[in-house]
NUSE-164396 format. One line per field, with one value per residue: x negated, y negated, z negated of N, C-alpha, C, O in turn; residue number from 0. Coordinates in steps of 0.2 Angstrom, whole numbers. Layout:
N
npx: c(X_...)
npy: c(Y_...)
npz: c(Z_...)
capx: c(X_...)
capy: c(Y_...)
capz: c(Z_...)
cpx: c(X_...)
cpy: c(Y_...)
cpz: c(Z_...)
opx: c(X_...)
opy: c(Y_...)
opz: c(Z_...)
resi: c(NUM_...)
% end
This chain:
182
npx: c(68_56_48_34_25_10_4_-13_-21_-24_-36_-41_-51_-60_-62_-68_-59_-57_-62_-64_-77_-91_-87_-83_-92_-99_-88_-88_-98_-95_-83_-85_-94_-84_-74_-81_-85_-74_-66_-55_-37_-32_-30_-22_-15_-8_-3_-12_-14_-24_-33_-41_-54_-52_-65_-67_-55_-55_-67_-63_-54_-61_-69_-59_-42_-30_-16_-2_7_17_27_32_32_19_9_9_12_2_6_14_26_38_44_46_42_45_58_65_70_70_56_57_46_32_18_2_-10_-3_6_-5_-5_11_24_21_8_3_7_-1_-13_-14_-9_-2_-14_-24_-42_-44_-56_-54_-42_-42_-50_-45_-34_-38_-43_-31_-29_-39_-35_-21_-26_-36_-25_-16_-21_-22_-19_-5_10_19_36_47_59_72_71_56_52_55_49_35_34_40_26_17_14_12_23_27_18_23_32_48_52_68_70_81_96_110_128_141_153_165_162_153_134_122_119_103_91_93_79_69)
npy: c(-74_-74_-81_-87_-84_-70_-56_-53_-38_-23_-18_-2_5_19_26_36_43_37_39_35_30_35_40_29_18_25_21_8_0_1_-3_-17_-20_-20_-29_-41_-43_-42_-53_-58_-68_-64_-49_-35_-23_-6_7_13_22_33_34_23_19_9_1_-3_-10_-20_-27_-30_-37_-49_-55_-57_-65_-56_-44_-31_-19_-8_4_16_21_28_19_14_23_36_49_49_47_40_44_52_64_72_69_69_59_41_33_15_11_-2_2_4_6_11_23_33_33_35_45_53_55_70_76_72_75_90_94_104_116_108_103_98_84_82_76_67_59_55_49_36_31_29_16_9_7_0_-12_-20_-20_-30_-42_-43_-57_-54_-44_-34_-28_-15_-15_-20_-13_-8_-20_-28_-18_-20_-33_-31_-24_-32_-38_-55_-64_-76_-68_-56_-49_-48_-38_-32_-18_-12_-17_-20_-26_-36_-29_-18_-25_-23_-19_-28_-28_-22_-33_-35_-24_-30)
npz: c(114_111_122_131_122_122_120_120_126_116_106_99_85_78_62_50_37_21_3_-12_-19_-14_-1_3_4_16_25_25_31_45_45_42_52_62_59_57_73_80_76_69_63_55_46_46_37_37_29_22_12_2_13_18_7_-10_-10_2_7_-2_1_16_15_7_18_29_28_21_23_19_21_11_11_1_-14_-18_-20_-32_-41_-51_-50_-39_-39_-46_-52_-70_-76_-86_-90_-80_-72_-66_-65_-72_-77_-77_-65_-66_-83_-91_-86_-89_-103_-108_-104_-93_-94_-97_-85_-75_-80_-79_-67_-52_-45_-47_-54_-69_-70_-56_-56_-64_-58_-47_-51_-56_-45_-41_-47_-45_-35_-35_-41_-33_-21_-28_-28_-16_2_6_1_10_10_12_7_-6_-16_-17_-18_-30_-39_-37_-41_-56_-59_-59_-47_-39_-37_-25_-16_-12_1_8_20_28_32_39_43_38_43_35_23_33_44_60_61_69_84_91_102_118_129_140)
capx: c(65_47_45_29_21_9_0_-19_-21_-26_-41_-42_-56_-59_-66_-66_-56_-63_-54_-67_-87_-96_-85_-80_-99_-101_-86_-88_-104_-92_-78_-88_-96_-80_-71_-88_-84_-66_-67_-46_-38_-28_-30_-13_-16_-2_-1_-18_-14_-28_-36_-45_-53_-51_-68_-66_-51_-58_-72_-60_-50_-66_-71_-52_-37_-27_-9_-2_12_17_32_34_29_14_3_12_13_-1_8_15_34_40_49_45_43_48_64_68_73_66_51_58_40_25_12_-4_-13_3_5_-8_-2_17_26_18_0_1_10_-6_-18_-10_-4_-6_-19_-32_-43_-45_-61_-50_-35_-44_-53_-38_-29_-43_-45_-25_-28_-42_-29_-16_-29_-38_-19_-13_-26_-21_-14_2_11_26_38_55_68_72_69_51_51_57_44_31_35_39_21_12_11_13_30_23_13_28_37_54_54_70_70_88_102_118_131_146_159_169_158_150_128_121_116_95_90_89_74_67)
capy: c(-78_-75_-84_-91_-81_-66_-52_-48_-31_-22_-12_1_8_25_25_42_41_37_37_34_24_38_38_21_14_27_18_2_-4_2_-8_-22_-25_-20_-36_-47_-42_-46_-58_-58_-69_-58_-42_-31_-15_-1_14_16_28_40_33_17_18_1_-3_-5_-14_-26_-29_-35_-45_-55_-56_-61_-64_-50_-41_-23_-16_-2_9_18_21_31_18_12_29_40_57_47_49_36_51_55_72_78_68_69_53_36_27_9_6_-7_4_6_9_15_28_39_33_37_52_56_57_79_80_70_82_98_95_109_116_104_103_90_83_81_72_61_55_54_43_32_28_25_13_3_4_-4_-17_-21_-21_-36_-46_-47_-62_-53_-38_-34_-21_-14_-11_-24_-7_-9_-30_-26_-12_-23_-39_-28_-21_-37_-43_-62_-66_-78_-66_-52_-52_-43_-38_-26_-11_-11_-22_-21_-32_-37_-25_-18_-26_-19_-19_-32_-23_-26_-37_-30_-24_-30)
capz: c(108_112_130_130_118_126_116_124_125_109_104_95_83_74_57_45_32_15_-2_-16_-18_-9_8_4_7_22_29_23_36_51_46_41_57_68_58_62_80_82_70_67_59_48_44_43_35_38_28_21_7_2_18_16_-2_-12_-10_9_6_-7_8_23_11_7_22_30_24_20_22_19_24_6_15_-4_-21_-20_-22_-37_-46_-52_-49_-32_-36_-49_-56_-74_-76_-93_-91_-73_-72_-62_-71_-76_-80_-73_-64_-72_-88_-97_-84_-92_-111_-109_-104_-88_-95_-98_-80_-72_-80_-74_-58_-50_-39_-48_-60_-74_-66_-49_-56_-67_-53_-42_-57_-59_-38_-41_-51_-44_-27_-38_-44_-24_-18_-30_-25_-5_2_5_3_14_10_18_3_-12_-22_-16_-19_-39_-43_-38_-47_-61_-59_-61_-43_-39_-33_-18_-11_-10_6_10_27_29_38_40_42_37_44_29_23_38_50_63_61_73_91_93_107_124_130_149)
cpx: c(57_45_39_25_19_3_-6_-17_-26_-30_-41_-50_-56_-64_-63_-64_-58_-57_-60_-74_-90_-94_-84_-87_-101_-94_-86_-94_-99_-89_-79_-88_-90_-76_-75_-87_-79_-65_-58_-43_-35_-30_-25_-16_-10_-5_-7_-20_-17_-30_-44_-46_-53_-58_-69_-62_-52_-64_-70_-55_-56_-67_-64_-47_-31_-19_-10_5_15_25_35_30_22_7_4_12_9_0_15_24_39_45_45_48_48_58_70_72_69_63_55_51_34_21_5_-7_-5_6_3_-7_4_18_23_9_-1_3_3_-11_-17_-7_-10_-9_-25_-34_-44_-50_-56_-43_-37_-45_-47_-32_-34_-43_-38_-24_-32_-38_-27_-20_-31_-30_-15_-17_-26_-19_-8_3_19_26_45_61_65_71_60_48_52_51_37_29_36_32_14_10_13_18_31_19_18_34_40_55_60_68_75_90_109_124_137_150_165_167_152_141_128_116_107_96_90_84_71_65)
cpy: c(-78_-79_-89_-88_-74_-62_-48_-39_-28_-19_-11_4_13_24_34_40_40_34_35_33_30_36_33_18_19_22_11_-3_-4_-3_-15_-27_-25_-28_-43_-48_-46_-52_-60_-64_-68_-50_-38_-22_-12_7_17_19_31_39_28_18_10_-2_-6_-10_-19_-31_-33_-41_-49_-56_-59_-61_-57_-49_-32_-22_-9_-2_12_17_24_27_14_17_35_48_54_47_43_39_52_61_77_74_68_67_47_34_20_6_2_1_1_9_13_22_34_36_34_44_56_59_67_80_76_74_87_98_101_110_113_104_97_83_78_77_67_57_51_49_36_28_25_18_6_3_-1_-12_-21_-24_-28_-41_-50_-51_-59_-46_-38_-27_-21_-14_-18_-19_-10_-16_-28_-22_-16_-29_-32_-25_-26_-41_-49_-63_-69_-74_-56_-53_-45_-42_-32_-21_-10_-15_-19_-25_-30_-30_-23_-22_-24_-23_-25_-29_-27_-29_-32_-33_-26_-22)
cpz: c(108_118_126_126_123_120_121_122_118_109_99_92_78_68_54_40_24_10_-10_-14_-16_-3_7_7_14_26_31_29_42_51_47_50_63_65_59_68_82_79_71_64_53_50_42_43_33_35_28_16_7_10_20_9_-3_-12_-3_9_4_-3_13_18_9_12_28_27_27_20_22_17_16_8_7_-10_-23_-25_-29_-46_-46_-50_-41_-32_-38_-54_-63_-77_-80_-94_-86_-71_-67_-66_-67_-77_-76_-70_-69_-78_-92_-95_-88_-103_-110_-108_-96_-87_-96_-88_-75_-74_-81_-69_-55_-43_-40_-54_-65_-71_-60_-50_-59_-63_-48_-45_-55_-49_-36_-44_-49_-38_-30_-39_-37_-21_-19_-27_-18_-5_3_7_6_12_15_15_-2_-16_-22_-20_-27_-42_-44_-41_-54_-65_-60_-53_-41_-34_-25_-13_-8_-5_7_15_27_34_43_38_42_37_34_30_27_45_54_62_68_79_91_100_111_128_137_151)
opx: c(54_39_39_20_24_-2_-5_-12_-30_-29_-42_-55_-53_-69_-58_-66_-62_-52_-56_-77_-96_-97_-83_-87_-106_-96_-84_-92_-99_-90_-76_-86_-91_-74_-72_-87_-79_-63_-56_-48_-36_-30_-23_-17_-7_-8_-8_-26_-16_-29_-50_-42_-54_-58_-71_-65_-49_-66_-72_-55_-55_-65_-65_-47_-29_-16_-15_8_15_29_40_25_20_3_-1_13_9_-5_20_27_43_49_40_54_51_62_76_77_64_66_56_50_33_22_4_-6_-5_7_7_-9_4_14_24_5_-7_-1_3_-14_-21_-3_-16_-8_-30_-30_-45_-47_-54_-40_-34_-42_-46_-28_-31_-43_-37_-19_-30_-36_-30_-17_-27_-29_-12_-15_-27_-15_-4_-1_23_22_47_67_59_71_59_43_46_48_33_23_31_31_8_7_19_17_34_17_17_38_37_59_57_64_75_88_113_126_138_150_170_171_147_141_133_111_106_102_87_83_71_63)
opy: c(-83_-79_-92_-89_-72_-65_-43_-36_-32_-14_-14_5_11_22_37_35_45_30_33_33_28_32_31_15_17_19_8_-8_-9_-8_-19_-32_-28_-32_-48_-54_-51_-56_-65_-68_-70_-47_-37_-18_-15_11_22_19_35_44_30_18_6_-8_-12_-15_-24_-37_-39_-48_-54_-62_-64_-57_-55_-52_-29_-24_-4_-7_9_14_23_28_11_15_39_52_57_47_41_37_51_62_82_75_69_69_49_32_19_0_4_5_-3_15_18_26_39_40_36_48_62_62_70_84_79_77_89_102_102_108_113_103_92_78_72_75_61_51_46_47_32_22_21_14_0_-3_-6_-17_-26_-30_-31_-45_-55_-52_-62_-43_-42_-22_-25_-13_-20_-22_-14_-16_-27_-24_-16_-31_-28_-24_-25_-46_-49_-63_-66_-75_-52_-57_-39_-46_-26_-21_-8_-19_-16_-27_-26_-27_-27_-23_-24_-29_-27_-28_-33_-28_-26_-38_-20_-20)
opz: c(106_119_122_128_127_118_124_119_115_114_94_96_73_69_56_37_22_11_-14_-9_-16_0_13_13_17_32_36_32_44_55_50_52_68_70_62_70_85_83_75_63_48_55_36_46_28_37_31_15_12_13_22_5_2_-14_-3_11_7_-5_14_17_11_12_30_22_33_16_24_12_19_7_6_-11_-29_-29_-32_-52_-41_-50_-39_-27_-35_-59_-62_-79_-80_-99_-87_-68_-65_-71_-61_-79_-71_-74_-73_-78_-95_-99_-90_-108_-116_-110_-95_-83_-94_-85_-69_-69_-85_-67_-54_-37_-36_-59_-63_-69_-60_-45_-57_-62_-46_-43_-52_-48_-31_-43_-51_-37_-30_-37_-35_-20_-15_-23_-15_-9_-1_10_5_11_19_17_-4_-22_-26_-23_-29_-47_-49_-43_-55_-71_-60_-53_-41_-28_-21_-7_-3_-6_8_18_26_39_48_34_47_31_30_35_26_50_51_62_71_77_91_103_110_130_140_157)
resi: c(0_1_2_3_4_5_6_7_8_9_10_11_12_13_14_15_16_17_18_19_20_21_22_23_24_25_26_27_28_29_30_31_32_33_34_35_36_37_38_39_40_41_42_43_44_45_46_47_48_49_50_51_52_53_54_55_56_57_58_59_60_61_62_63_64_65_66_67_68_69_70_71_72_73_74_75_76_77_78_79_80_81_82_83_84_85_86_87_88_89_90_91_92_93_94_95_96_97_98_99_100_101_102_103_104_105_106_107_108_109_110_111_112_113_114_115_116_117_118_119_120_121_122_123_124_125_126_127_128_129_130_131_132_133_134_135_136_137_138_139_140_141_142_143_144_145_146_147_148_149_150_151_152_153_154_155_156_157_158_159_160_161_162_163_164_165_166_167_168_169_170_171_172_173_174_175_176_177_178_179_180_181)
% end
């Protein structure tokens, strides 16, 4: 199904990772000028949780048009599970500010191993992700759990794309074998 189409060879570039506005502006000039370079014309960010901070992100998205790839809930859920704690049940609820007003606001300021300081901050850089992340031209996910939580969460329906992960043929019929590979 691809004849005719041919992928240059790819280049890679290392960047240190950065999650908040100190390393975000140490990382920020790097990436800058490696998008200048290449000059892309999309930008597919994979799996850049607590890697990329949102102001890097909110940089290449000005600068190209933007996708992003979210595998699960982390970036969705200030304590990264969607679990609420004291019920220990599935949050039903939007991401965001409500977060830290509902039943998960004590289980954010004691999580353990850190201190008050340390989670706030770690809320608060959840928060601008969530914020940076709506904003992209598109986000792709892998599960319709995935598709639901983020509509649910304020993001714009058009720009939410279902890529499965998996398929599963109908009831009592066999999955559909992948293509073979040359």
């Amino acid at each position: 199904p691809l004849e005719g189409w041919s992928v240059p060879p790819w280049k890679t570039h290392s960047i240190e990772g950065s999650l908040g506005i100190r390393s975000g502006r140490r990382a920020l000039q790097k990436v800058t000028k490696i998008i200048e370079k290449e000059a892309p014309d999309v930008v597919h960010l994979h799996n850049v949780w607590r890697f990329l901070s949102p102001l890097v992100v909110g940089a290449i998205h000005r600068l190209r048009p933007t996708v992003r790839f979210l595998h699960d809930v982390r970036s969705l859920c200030p304590l990264e599970t969607k679990v609420i704690p004291v019920a220990d049940r599935i949050c039903d609820q939007p991401a965001g500010w409500g977060c830290f007003r509902g039943r998960c606001r004590s289980a954010l300021l004691k999580r353990e191993g850190q201190g008050l300081r340390q989670n706030a901050t770690g809320s608060l850089i959840a928060l601008w992700e969530l914020r940076v992340t709506r904003q992209l031209d598109r986000i792709m996910v892998g599960s319709g759990y995935m598709q639901k939580e983020l509509l649910r969460s304020g993001f714009p329906e058009e720009r939410v794309v279902l890529i499965p992960c998996y398929r599963i043929g109908a009831a009592g019929e066999e999955a559909p074998s992948p293509p073979e590979r040359a």
